[in-house]
N, CA, C and O of each residue as an XYZ file, in Angstrom:
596
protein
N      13.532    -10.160     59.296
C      12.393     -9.937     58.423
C      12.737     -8.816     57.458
O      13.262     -7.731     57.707
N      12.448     -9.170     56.647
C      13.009     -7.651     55.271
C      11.935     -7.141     55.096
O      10.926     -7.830     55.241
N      11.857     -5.990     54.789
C      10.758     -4.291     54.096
C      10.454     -4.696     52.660
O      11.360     -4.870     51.845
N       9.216     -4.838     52.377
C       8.749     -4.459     51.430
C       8.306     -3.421     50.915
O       7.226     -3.416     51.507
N       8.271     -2.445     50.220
C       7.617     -1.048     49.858
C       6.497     -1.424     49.085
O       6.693     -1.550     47.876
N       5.319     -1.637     49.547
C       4.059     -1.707     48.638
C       3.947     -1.097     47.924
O       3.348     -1.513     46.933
N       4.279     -0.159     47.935
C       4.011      1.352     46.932
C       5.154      1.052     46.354
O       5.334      2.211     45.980
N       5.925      0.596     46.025
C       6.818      0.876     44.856
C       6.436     -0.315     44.084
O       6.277     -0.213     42.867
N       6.236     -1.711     44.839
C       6.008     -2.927     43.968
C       4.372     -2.244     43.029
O       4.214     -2.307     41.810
N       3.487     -1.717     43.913
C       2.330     -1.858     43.356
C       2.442     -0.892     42.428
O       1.813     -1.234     41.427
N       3.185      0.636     42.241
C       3.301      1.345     41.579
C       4.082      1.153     40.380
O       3.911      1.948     39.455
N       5.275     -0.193     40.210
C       5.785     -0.765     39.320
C       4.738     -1.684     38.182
O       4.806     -1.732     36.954
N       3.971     -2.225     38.937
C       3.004     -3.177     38.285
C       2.035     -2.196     37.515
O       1.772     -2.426     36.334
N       1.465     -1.032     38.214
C       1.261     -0.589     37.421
C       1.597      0.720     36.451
O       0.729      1.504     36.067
N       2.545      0.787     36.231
C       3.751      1.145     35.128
C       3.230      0.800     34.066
O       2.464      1.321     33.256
N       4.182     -0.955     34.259
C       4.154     -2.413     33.466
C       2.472     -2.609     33.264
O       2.291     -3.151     32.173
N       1.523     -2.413     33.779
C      -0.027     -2.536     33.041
C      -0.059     -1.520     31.680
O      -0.212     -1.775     30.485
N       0.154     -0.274     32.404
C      -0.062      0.681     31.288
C       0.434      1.069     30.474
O      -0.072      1.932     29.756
N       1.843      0.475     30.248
C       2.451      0.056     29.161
C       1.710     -0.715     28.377
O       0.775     -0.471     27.614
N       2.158     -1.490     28.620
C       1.121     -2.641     27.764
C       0.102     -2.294     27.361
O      -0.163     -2.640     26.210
N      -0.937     -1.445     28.135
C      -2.377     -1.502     27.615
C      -2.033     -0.226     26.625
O      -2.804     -0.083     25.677
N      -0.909      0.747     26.760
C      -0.186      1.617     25.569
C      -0.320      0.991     24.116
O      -1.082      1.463     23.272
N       0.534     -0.171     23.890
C       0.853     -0.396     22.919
C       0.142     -1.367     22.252
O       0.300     -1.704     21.078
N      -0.429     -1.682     22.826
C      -1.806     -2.816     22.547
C      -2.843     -1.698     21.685
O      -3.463     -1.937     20.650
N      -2.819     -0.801     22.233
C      -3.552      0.406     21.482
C      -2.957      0.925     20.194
O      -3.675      1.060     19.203
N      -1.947      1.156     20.176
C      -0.784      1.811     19.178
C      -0.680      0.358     17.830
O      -0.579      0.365     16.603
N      -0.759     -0.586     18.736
C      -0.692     -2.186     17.286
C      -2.102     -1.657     16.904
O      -2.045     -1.186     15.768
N      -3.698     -1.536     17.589
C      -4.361     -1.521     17.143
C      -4.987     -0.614     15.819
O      -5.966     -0.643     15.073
N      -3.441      0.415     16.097
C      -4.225      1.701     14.949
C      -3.282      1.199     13.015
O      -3.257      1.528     11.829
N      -2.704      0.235     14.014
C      -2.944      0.007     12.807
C      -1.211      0.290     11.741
O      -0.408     -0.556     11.347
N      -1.199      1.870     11.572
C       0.318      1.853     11.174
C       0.092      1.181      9.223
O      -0.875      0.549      8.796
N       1.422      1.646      8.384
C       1.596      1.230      7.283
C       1.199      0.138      6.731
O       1.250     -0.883      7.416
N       0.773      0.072      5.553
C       0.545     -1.685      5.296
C       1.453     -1.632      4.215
O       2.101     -0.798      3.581
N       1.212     -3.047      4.259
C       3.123     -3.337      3.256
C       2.406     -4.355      2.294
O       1.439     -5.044      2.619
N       2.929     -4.351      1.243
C       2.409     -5.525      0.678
C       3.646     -5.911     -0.266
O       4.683     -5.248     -0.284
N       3.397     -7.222     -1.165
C       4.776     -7.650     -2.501
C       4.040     -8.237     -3.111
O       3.206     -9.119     -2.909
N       4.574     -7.421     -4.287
C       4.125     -7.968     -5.926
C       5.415     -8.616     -6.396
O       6.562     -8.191     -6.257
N       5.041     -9.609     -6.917
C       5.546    -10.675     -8.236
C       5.708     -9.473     -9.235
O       4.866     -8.616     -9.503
N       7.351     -9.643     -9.866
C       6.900     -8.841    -11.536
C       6.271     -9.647    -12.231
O       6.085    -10.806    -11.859
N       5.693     -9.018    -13.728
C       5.527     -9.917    -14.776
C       6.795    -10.372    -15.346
O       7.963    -10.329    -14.959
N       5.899    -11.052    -16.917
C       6.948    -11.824    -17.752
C       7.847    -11.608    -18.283
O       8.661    -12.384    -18.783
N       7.815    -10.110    -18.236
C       8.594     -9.329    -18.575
C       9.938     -9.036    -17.338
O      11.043     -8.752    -17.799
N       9.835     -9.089    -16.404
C      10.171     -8.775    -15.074
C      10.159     -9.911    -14.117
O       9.979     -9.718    -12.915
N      10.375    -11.272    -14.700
C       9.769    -12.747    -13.859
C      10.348    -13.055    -12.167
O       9.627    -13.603    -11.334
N      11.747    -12.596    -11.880
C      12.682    -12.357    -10.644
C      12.411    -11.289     -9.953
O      12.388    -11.545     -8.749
N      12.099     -9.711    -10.313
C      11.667     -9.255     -9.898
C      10.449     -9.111     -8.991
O       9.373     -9.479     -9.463
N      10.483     -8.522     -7.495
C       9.851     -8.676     -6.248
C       9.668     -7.486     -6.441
O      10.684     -7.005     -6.942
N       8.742     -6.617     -6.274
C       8.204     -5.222     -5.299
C       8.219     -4.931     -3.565
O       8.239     -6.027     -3.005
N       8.217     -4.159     -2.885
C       7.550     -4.340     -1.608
C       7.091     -3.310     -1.781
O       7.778     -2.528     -2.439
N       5.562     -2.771     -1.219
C       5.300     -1.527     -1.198
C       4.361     -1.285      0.060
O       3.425     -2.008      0.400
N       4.693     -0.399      0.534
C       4.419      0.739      1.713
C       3.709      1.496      1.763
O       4.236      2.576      1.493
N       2.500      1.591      2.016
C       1.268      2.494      2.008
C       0.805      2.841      3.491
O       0.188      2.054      4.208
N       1.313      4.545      3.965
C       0.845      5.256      5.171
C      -0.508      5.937      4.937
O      -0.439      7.151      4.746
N      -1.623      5.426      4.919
C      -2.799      5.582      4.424
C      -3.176      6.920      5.428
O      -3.127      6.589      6.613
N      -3.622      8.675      5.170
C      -4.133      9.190      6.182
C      -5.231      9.841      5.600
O      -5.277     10.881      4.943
N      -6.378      8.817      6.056
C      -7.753      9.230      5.140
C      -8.154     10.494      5.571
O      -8.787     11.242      4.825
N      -7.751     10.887      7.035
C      -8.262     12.252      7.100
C      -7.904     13.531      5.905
O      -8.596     14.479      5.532
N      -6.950     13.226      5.633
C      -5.790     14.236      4.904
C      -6.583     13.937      3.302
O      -7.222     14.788      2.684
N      -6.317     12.382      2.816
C      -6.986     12.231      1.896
C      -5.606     12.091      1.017
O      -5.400     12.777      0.016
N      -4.905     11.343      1.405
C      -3.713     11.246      1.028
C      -2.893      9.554      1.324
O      -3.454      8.730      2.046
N      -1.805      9.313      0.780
C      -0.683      8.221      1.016
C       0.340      8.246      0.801
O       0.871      8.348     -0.305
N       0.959      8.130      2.120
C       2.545      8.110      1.568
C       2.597      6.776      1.573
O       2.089      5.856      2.214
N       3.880      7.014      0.060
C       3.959      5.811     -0.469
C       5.112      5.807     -0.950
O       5.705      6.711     -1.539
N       5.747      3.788     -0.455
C       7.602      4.079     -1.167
C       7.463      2.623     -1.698
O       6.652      1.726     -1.469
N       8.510      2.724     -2.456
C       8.387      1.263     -3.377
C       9.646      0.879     -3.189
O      10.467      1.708     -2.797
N      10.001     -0.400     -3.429
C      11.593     -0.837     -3.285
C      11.480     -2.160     -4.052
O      10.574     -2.901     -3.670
N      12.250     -2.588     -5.077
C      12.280     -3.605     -6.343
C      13.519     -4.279     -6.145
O      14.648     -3.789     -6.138
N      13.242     -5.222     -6.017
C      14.782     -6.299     -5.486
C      14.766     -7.443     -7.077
O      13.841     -7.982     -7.685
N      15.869     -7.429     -7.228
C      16.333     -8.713     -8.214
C      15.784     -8.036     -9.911
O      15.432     -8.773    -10.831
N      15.827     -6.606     -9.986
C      15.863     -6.061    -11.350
C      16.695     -6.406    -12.587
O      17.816     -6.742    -12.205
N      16.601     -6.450    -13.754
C      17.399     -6.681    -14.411
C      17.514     -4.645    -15.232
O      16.759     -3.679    -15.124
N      18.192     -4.754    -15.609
C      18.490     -3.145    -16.094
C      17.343     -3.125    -16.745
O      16.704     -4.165    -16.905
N      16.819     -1.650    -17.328
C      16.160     -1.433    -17.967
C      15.896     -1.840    -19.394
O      14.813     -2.266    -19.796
N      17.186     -1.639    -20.264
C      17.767     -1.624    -21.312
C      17.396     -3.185    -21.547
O      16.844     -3.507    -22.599
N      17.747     -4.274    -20.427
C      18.179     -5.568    -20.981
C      16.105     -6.018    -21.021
O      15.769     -6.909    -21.801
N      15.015     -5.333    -20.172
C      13.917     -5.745    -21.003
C      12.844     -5.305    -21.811
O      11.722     -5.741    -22.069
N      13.848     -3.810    -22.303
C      12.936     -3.121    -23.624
C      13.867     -2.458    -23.921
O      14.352     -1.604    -23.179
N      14.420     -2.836    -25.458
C      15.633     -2.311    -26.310
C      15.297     -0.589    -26.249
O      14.342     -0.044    -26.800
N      16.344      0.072    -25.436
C      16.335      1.692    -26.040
C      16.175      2.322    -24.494
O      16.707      3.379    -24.157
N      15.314      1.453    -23.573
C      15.057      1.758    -21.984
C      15.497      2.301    -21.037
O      16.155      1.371    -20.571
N      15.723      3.549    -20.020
C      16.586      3.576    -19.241
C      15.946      3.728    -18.482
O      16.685      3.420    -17.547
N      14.922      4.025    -17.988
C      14.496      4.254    -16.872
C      12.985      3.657    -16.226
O      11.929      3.578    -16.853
N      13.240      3.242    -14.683
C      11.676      2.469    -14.450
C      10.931      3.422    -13.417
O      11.166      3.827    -12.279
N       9.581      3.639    -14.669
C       8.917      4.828    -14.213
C       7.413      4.272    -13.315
O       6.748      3.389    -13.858
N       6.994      4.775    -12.097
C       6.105      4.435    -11.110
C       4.808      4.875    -11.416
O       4.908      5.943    -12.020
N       3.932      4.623    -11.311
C       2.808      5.558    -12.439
C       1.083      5.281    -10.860
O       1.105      4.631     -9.815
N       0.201      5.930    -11.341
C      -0.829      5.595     -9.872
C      -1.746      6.221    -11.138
O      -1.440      6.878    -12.133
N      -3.204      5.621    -10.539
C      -4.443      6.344    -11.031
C      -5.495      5.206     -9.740
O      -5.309      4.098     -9.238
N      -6.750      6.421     -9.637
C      -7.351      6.014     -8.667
C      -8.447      4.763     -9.298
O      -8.920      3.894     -8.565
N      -8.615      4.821    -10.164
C      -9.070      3.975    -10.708
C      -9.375      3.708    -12.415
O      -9.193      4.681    -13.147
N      -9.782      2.548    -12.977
C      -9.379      1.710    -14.051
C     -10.032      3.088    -15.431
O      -9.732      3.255    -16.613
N     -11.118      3.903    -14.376
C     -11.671      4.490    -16.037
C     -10.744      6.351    -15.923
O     -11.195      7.287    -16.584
N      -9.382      6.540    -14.918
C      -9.212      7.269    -15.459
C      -7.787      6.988    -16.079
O      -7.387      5.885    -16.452
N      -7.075      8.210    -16.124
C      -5.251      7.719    -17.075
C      -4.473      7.438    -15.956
O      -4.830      7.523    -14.781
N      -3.367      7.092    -16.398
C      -2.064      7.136    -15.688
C      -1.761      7.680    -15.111
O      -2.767      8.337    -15.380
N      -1.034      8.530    -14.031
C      -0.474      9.632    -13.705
C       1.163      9.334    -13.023
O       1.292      8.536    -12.095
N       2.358     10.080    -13.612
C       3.454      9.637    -13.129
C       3.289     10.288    -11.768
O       2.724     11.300    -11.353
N       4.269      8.944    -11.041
C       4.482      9.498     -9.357
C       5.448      9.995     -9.489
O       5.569     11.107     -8.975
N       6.896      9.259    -10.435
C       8.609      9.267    -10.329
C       9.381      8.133    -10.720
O       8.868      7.333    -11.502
N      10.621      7.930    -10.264
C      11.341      7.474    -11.029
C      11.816      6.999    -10.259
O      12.170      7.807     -9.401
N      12.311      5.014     -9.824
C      12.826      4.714     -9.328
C      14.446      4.859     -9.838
O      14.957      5.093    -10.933
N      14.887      4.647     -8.727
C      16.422      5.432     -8.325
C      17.360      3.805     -8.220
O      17.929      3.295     -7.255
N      17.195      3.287     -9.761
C      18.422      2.155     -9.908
C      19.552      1.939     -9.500
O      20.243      2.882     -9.886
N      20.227      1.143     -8.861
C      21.489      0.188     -8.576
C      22.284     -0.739     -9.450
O      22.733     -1.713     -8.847
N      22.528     -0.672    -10.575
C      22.772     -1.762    -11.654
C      23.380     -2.755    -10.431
O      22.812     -3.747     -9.974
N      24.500     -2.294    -10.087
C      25.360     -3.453     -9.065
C      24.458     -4.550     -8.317
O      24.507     -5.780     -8.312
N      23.581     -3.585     -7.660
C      22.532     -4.195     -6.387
C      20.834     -4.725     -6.838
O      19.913     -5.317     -6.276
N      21.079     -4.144     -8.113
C      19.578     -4.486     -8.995
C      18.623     -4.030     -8.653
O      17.540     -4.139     -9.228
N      18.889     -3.318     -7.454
C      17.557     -2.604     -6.878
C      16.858     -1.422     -7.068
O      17.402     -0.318     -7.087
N      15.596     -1.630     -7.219
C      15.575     -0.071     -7.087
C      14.596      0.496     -6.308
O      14.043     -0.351     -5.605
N      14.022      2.011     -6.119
C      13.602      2.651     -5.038
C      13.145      3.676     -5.411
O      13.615      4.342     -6.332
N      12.337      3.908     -4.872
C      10.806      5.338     -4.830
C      10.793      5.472     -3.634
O      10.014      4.868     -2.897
N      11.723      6.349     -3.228
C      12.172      7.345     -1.800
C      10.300      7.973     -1.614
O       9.663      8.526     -2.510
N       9.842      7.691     -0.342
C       8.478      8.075     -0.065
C       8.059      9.494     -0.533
O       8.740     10.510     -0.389
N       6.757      9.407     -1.154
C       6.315     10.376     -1.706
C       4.914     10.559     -1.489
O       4.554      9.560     -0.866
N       3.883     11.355     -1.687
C       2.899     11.671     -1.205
C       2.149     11.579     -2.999
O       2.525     12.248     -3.962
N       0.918     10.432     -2.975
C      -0.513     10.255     -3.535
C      -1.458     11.082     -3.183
O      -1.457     11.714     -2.126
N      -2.279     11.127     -4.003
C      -3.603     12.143     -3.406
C      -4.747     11.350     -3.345
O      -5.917     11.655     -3.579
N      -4.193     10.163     -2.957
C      -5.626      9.061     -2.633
C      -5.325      8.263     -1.758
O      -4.186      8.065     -1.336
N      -6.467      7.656     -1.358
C      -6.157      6.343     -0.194
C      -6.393      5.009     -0.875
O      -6.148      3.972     -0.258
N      -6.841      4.983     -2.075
C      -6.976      3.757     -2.464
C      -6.732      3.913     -4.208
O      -7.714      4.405     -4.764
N      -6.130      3.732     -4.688
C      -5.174      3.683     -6.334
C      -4.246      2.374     -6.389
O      -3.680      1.660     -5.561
N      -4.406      2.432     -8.116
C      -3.570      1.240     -8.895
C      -2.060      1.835     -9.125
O      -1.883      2.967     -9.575
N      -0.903      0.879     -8.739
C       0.261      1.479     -8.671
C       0.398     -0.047    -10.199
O      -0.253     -1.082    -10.344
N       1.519      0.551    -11.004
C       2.066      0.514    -12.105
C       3.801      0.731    -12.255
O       4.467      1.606    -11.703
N       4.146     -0.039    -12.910
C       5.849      0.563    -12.874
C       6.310     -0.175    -14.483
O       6.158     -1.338    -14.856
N       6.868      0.918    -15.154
C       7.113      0.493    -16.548
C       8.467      0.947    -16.727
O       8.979      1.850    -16.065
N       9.085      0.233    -17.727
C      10.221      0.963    -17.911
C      10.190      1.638    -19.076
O       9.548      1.122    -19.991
N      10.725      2.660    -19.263
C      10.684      3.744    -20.263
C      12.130      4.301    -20.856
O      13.164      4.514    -20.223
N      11.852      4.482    -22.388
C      13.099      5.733    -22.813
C      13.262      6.989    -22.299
O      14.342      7.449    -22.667
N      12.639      7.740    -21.598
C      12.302      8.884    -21.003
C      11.947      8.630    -19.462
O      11.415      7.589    -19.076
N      12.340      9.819    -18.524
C      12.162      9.848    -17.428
C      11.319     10.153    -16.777
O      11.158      9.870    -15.590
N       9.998     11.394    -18.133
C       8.796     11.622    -17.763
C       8.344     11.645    -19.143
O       8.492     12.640    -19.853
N       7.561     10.109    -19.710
C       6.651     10.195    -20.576
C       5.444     10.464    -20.264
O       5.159     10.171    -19.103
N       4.285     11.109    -21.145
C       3.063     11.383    -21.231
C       2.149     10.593    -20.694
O       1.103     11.106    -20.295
N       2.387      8.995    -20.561
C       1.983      7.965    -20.491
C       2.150      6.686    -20.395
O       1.990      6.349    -21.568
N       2.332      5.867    -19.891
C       3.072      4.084    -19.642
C       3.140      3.558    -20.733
O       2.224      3.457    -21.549
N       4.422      3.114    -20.852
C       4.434      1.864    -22.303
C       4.021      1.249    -21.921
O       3.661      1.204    -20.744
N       3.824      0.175    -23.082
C       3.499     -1.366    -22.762
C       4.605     -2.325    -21.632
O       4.173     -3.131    -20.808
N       5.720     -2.081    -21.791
C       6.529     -2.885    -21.207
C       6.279     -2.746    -19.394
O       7.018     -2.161    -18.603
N       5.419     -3.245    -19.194
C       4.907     -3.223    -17.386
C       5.642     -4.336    -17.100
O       5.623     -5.414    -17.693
N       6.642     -3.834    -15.642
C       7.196     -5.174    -14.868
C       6.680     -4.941    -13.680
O       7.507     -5.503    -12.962
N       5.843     -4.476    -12.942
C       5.167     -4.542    -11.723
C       3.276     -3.680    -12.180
O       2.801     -2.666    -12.691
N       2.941     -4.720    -11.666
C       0.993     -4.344    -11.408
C       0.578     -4.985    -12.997
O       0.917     -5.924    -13.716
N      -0.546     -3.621    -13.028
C      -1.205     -3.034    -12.034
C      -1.713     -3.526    -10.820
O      -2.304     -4.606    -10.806
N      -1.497     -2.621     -9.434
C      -1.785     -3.605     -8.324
C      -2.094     -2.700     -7.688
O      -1.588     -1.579     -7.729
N      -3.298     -3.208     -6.757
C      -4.379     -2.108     -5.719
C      -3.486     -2.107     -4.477
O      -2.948     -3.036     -3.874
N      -3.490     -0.678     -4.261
C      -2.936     -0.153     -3.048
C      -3.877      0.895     -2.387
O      -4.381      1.889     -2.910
N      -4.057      0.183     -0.413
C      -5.286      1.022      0.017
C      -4.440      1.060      1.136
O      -4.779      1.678      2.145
């Protein structure tokens, strides 16, 4: 006849419960939301993904962007070098630059290394520009405007 240790089987099981009922909790809170924008017509191959760590207590978002299948700046507004990320919390106030995605010509990609918003819910924008910090967005938009909460 072989030994069973009740206490270790029953103390294993429940381990393995409260695990589970752990992370069942931890999916529930929720964590980053991700979303992907289509560029425009300007930008038609171009994909977005964007990453929003929403912490309403704080009153804040971290936020990173990553642009797959870019074409250079230059090749869709003559004079262009750079694609600038822009946020405003909403439609009746301005622009405000976040930064500057960080191009790959080789890899086409580009990237807005996470940075901190001062809102939980704003329109993200991405233009490309002659300048690295203009006053304000050109016309030439290849991503948004698009709501991020």
């Amino acid at each position: 006849m072989s030994y069973v240790d009740t206490r270790r089987l029953v103390g294993g099981r429940m381990g393995l419960t409260l695990g589970l009922l752990a992370s069942m909790a931890l999916a529930g809170c929720g964590g980053p939301s991700e979303q992907s924008v289509q560029g425009t017509q300007l930008a038609p191959g171009a994909d977005a993904h964007i990453t929003a760590d929403v912490d309403a207590d704080a009153a804040i978002t971290r936020l990173a962007v990553h642009v797959v299948h870019l074409s250079p700046p230059e090749r869709i507004d003559a004079g262009s070098k750079h694609f600038v990320v822009w946020q405003r919390p909403s439609s009746a106030t301005p622009w405000r630059r976040i930064g500057v995605l960080d191009y790959s010509a080789g890899s086409r990609e580009g990237d807005l290394a996470e940075t901190t918003v001062p809102y939980v819910n704003f329109e993200l924008l991405i233009t490309v520009e002659e300048q690295s910090s203009p006053r304000s967005p050109s016309n030439a938009v290849i991503i948004g405007p698009t709501s991020v909460s």
